[in-house]
ROTI-142301 format. One record per residue (C-alpha): residue number from 1; x, y, z. Coordinates in steps of 0.02 Angstrom, whole numbers, always signed. Layout:
! residues N
+------+--------+--------+--------+
: resi :      x :      y :      z :
+------+--------+--------+--------+
:  NUM :      X :      Y :      Z :
...
+------+--------+--------+--------+
END
This chain:
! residues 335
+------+--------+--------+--------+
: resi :      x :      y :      z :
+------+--------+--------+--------+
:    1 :  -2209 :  -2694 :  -4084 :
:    2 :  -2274 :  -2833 :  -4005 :
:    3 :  -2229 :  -3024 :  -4002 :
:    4 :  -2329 :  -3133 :  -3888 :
:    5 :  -2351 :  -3316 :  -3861 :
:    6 :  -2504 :  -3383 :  -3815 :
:    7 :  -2421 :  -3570 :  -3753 :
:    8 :  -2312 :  -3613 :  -3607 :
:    9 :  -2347 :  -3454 :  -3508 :
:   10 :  -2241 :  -3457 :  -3332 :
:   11 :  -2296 :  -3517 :  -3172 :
:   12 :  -2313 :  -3407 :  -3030 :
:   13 :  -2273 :  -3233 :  -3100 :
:   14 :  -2234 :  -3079 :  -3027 :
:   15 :  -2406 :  -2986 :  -2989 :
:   16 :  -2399 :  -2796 :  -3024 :
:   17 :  -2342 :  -2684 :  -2904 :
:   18 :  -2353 :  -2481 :  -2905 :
:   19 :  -2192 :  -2401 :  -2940 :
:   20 :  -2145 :  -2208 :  -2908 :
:   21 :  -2166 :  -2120 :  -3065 :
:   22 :  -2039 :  -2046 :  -3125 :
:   23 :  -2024 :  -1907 :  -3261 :
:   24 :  -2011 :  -2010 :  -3460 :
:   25 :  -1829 :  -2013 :  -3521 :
:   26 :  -1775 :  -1900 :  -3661 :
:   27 :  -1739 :  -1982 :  -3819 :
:   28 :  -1549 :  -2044 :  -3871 :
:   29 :  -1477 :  -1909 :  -4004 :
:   30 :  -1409 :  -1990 :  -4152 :
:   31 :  -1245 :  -1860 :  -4183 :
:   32 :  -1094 :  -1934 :  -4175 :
:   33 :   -975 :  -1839 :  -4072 :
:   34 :   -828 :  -1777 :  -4140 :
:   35 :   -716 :  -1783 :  -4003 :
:   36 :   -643 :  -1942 :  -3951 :
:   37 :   -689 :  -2063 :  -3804 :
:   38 :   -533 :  -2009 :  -3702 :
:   39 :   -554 :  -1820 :  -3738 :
:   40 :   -779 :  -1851 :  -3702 :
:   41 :   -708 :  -1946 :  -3550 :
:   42 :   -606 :  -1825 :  -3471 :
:   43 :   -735 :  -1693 :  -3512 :
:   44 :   -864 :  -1802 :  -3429 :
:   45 :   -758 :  -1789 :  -3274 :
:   46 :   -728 :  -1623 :  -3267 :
:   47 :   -829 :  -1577 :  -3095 :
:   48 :   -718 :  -1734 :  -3032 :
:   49 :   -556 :  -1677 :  -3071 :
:   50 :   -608 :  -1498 :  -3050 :
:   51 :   -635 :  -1558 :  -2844 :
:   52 :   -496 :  -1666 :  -2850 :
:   53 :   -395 :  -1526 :  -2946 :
:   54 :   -392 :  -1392 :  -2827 :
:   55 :   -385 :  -1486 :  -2652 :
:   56 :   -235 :  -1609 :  -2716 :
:   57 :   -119 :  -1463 :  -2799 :
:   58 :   -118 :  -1379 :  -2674 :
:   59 :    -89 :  -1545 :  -2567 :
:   60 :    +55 :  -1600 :  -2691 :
:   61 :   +127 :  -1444 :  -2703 :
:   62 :   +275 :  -1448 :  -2635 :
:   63 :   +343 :  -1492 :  -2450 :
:   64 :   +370 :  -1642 :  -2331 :
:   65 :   +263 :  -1788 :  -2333 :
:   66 :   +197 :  -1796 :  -2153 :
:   67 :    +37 :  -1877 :  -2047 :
:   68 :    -58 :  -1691 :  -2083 :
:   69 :    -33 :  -1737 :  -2271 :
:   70 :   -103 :  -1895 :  -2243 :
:   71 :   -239 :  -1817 :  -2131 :
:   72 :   -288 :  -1694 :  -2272 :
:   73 :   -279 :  -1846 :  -2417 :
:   74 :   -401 :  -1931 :  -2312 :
:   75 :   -515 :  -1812 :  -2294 :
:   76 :   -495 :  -1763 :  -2504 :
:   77 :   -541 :  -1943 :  -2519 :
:   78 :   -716 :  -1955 :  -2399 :
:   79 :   -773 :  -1799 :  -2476 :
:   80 :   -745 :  -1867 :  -2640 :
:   81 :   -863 :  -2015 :  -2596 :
:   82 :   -707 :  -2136 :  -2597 :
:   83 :   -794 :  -2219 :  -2448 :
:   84 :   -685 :  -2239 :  -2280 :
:   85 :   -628 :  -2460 :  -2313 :
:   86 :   -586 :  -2387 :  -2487 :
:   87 :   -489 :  -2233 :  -2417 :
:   88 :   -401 :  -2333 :  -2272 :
:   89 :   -360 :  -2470 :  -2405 :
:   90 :   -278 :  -2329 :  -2528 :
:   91 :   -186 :  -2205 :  -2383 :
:   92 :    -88 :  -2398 :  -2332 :
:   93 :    -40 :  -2430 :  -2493 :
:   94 :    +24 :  -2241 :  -2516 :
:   95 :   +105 :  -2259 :  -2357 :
:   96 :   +190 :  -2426 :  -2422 :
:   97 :   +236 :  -2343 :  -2589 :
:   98 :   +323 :  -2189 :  -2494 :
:   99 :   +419 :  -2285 :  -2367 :
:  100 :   +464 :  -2414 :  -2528 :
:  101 :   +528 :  -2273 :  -2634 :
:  102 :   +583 :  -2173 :  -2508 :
:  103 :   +474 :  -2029 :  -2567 :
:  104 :   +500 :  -1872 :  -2468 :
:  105 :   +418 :  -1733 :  -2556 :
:  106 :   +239 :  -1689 :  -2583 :
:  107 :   +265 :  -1675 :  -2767 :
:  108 :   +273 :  -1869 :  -2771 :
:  109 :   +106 :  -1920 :  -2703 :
:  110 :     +4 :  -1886 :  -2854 :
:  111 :    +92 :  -2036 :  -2944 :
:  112 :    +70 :  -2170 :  -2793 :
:  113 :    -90 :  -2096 :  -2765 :
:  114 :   -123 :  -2150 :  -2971 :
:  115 :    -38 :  -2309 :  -2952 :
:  116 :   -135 :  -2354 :  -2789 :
:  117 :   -303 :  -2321 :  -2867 :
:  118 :   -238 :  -2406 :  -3015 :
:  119 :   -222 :  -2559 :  -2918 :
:  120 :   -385 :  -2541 :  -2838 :
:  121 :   -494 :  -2517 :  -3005 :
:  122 :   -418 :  -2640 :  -3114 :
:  123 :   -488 :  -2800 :  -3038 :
:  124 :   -671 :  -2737 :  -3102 :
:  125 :   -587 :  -2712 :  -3303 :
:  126 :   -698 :  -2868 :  -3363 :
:  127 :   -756 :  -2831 :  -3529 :
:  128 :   -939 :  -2910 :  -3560 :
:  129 :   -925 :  -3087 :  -3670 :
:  130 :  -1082 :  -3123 :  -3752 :
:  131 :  -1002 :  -3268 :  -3843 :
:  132 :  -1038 :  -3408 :  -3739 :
:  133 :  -1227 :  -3444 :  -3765 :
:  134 :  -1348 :  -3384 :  -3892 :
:  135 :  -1482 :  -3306 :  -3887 :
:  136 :  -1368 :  -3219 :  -3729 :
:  137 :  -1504 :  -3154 :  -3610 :
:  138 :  -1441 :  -2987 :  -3505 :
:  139 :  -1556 :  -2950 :  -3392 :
:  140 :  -1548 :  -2775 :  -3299 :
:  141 :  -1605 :  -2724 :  -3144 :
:  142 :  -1587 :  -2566 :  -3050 :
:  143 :  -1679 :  -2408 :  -2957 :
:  144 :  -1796 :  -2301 :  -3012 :
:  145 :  -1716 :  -2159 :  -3119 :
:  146 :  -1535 :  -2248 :  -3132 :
:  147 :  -1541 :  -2243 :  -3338 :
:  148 :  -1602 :  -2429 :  -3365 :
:  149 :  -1712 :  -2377 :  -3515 :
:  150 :  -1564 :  -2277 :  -3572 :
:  151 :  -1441 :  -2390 :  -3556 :
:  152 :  -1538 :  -2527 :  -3660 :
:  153 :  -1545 :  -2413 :  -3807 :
:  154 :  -1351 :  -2379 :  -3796 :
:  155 :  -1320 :  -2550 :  -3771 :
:  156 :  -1422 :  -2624 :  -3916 :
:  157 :  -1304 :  -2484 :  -4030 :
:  158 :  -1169 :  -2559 :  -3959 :
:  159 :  -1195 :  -2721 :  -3990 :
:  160 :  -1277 :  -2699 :  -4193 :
:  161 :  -1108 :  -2613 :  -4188 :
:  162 :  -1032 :  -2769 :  -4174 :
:  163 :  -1126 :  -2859 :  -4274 :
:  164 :  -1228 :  -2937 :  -4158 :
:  165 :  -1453 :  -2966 :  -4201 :
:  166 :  -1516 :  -2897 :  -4009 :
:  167 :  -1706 :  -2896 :  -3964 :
:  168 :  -1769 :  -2805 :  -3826 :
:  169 :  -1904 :  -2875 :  -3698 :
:  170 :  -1983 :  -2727 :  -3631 :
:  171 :  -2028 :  -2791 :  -3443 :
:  172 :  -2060 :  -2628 :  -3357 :
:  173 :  -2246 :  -2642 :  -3380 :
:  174 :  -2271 :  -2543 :  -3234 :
:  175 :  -2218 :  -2367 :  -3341 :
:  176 :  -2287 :  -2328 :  -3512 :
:  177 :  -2143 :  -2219 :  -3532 :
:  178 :  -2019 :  -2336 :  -3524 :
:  179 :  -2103 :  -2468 :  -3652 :
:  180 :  -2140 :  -2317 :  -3755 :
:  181 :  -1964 :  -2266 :  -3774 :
:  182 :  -1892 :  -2442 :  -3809 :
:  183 :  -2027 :  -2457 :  -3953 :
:  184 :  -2003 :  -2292 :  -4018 :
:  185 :  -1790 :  -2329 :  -4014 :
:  186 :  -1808 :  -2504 :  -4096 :
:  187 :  -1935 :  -2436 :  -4228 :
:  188 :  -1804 :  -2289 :  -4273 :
:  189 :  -1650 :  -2433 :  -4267 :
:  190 :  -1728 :  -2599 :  -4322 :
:  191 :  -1725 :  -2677 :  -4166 :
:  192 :  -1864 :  -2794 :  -4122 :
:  193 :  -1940 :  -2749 :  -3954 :
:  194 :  -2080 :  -2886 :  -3852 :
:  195 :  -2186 :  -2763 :  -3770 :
:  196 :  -2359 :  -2779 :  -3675 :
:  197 :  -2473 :  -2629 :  -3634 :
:  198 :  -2474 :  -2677 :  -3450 :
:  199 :  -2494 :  -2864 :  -3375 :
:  200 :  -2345 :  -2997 :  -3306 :
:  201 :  -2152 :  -2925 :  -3338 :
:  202 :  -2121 :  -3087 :  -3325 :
:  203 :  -2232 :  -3162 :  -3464 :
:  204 :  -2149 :  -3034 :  -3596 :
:  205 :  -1968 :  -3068 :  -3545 :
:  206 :  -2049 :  -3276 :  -3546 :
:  207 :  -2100 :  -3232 :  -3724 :
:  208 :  -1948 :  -3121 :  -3789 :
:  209 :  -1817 :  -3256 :  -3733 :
:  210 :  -1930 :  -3393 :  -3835 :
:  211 :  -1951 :  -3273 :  -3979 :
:  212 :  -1776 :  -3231 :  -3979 :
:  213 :  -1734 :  -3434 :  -4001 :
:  214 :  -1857 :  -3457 :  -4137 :
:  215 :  -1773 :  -3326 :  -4234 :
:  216 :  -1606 :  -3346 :  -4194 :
:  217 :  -1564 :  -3179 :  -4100 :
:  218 :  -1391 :  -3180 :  -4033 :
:  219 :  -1441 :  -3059 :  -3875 :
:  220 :  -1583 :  -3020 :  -3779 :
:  221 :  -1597 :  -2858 :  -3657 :
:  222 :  -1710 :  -2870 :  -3523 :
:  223 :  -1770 :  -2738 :  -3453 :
:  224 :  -1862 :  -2736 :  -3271 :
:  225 :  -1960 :  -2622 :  -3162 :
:  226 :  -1880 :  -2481 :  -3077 :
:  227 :  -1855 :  -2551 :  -2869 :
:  228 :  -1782 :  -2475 :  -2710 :
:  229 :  -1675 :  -2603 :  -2621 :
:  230 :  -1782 :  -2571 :  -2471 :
:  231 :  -1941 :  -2633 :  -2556 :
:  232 :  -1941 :  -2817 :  -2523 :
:  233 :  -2100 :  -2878 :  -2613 :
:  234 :  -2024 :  -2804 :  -2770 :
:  235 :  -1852 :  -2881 :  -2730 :
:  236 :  -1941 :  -3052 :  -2744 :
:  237 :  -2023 :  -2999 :  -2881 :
:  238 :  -1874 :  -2977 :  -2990 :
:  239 :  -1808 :  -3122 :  -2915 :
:  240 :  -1949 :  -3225 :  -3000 :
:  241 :  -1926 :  -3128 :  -3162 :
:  242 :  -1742 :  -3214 :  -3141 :
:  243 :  -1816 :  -3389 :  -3117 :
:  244 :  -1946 :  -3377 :  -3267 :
:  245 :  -1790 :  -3338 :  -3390 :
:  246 :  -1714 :  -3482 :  -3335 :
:  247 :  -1879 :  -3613 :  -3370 :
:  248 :  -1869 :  -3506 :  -3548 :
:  249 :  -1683 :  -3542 :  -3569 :
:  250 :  -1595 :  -3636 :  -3428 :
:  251 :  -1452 :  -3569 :  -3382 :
:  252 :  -1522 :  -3387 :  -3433 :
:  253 :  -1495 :  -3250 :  -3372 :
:  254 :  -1315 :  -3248 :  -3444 :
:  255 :  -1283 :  -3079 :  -3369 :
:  256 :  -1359 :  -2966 :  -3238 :
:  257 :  -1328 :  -2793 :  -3264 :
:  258 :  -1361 :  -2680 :  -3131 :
:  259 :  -1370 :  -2495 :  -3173 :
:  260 :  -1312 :  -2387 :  -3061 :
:  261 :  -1340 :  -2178 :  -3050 :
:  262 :  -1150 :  -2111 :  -3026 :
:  263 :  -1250 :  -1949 :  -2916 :
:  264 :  -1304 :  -2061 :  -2774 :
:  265 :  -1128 :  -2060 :  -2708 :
:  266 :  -1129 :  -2186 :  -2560 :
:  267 :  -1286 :  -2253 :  -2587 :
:  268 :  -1225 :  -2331 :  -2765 :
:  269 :  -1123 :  -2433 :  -2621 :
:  270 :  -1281 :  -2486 :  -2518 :
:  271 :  -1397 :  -2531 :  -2692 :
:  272 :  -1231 :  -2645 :  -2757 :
:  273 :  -1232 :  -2751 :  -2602 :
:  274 :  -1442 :  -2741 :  -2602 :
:  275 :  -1458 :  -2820 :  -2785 :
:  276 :  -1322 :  -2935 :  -2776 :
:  277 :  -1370 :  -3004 :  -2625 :
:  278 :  -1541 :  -3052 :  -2691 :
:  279 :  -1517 :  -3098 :  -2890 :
:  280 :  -1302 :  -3100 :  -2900 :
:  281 :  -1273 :  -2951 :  -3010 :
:  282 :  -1118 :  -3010 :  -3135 :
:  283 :  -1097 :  -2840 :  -3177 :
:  284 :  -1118 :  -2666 :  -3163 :
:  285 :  -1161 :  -2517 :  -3263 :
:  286 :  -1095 :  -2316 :  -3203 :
:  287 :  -1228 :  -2193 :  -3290 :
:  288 :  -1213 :  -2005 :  -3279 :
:  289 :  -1016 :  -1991 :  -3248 :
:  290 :  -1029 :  -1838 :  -3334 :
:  291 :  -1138 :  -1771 :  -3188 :
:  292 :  -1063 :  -1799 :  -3036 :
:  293 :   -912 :  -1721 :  -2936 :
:  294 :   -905 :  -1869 :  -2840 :
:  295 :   -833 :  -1989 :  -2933 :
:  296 :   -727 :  -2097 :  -2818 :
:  297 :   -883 :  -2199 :  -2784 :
:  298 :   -777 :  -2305 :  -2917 :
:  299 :   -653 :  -2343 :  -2779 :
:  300 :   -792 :  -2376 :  -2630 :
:  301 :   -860 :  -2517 :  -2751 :
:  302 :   -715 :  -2584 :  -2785 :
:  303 :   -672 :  -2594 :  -2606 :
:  304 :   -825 :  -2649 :  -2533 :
:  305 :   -902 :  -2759 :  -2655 :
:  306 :   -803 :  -2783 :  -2819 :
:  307 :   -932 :  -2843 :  -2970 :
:  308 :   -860 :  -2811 :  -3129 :
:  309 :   -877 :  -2644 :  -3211 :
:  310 :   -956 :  -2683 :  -3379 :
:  311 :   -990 :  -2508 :  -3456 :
:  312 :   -981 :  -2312 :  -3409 :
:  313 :  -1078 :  -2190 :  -3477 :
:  314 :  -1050 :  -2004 :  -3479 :
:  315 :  -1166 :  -1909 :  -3582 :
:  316 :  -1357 :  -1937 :  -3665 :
:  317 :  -1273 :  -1983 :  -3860 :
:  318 :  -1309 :  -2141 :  -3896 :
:  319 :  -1116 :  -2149 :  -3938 :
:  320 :  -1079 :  -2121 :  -3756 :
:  321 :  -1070 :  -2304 :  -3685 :
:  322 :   -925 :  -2394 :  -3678 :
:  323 :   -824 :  -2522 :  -3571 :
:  324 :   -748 :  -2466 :  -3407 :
:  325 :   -552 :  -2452 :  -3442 :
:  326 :   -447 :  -2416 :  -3260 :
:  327 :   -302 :  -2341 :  -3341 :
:  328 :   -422 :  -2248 :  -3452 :
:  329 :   -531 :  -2168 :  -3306 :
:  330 :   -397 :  -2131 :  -3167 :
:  331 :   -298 :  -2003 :  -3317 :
:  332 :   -470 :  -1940 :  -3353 :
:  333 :   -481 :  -1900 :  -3157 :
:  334 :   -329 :  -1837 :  -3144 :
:  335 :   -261 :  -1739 :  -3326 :
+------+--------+--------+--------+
END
């Protein structure tokens, strides 16, 4: 589909840059699961909790709470890519909770250990409100390979699901795969996608957020080249794409959406601080729980840099997208 205005094209865009290819993304099944979210969730987890499982029963066991059980806990933690200010942070508050309740037995850890992360996770429980402008623009951002593409299809479901109109401004114009998958997913789902066959990323997202106004959309995803944090001619890049949304609609982007790949463990940390240093990500996006056995990365970005938690996702359904819920992930971790 394409959508293009010829009139008040930005200033100063983004020139094209060469980005690593990467292999084209599979496209979103339809079927809708018929287990529910918890039961998908704790599934999801299961190479989590399996690690977790077997190092903390036979940690909680049984026996007297001493500095080698808080020695082994620590190291349970770091090789669960909890990340060591997130660990520290968590073994003090256990330590508070044991000498507060005067816990004695090893039995008792696994609920202050709960309660402790608990604490930890629930500051980033900020559900996404698209409410407050309209169109709403979300522009997302992220590495190479995170799940951007994917995520845009999951979240355009999600929102229709709502009863929300979305558009899609296709802005990776660096990778025919990615444009090719958004068309192909708003063909199959109605969803009206602004899409050039290369050119300016920032001239189609210009045009979507203008097309999106004439017709009244209430939310416009954004999508955006593939970057490494590392890359700093394609960190100002995006950083333009930013300011060219905001001549379209000032004030725009509402949200920026950072997708992050749940495998990269410590790195996740490292491209967090990276993107929010240079556009002020307002919230994040876990793909690919259902992958890793490393799932305390959770807790390191809570720790060390603590932008809301928008949405997890766990699987390829289309289905599989939903807000982050603290209570909801930390019994999927540990039941």
């Amino acid at each position: 589909m394409f959508d293009f205005f010829k009139k008040n094209k930005p200033e100063d865009p983004p020139t094209p840059a060469a980005q690593d290819p990467v292999p084209a993304p599979q496209p979103l099944t339809q079927e809708k699961p018929s287990l529910s979210w918890a039961e998908r969730l704790k599934r999801s987890l299961a190479k989590t909790r399996s690690q977790w499982g077997q190092q903390l029963a036979r940690l909680f066991g049984g026996g007297k709470i001493d500095e080698n059980v808080y020695e082994e806990l620590e190291t349970i933690l770091l090789t669960s890519d909890v990340g060591i200010a997130a660990t520290q942070a968590l073994l003090e508050q256990i330590r508070t909770r044991v000498k507060r309740q005067n816990l004695s037995d090893t039995t008792q850890l696994k609920e202050a250990l709960k309660q402790s992360l608990l604490e930890l996770l629930t500051p980033l429980e900020k559900p996404l409100d698209t409410t407050t402008a309209q169109p709403f623009v979300i522009m997302l951002a992220g590495v190479n390979g995170a799940g951007k593409t994917t995520t845009i299809g999951k979240l355009a479901n999600l929102f229709q699901a709502q009863g929300k109109s979305v558009l899609i401004a296709a802005g990776d114009t660096f990778r025919a795969a990615a444009r090719e998958q958004l068309q192909a997913w708003g063909e199959r789902n109605n969803v009206h996608v602004v899409a050039q066959e290369s050119g300016d990323p920032a001239a189609v997202i210009f045009d979507a957020v203008n097309s999106a106004k004439a017709r009244g959309i209430d939310i416009v995803l954004a999508d955006t080249a593939g970057r490494l944090p590392t890359q700093l001619n394609l960190m100002e890049e995006i950083r333009k794409v930013q300011r060219v949304i905001d001549k379209a609609l000032p004030g725009a982007p509402h949200e920026v959406l950072l997708v992050l790949d749940s495998n990269t463990g410590q790195n996740a940390v490292t491209q967090v601080k990276a993107f929010d240093d240079a556009l002020g990500v307002t919230g994040l996006v876990l793909s690919k729980l259902d992958g890793t056995a490393k799932g305390g990365v959770i807790a390191a970005i809570a720790q060390s840099r603590p932008v809301p938690i928008r949405y997890i996702g766990i699987g390829e359904s289309i289905d599989d997208l939903r807000p982050f819920k603290a209570s909801e992930f930390i019994d999927a971790l540990f039941e």
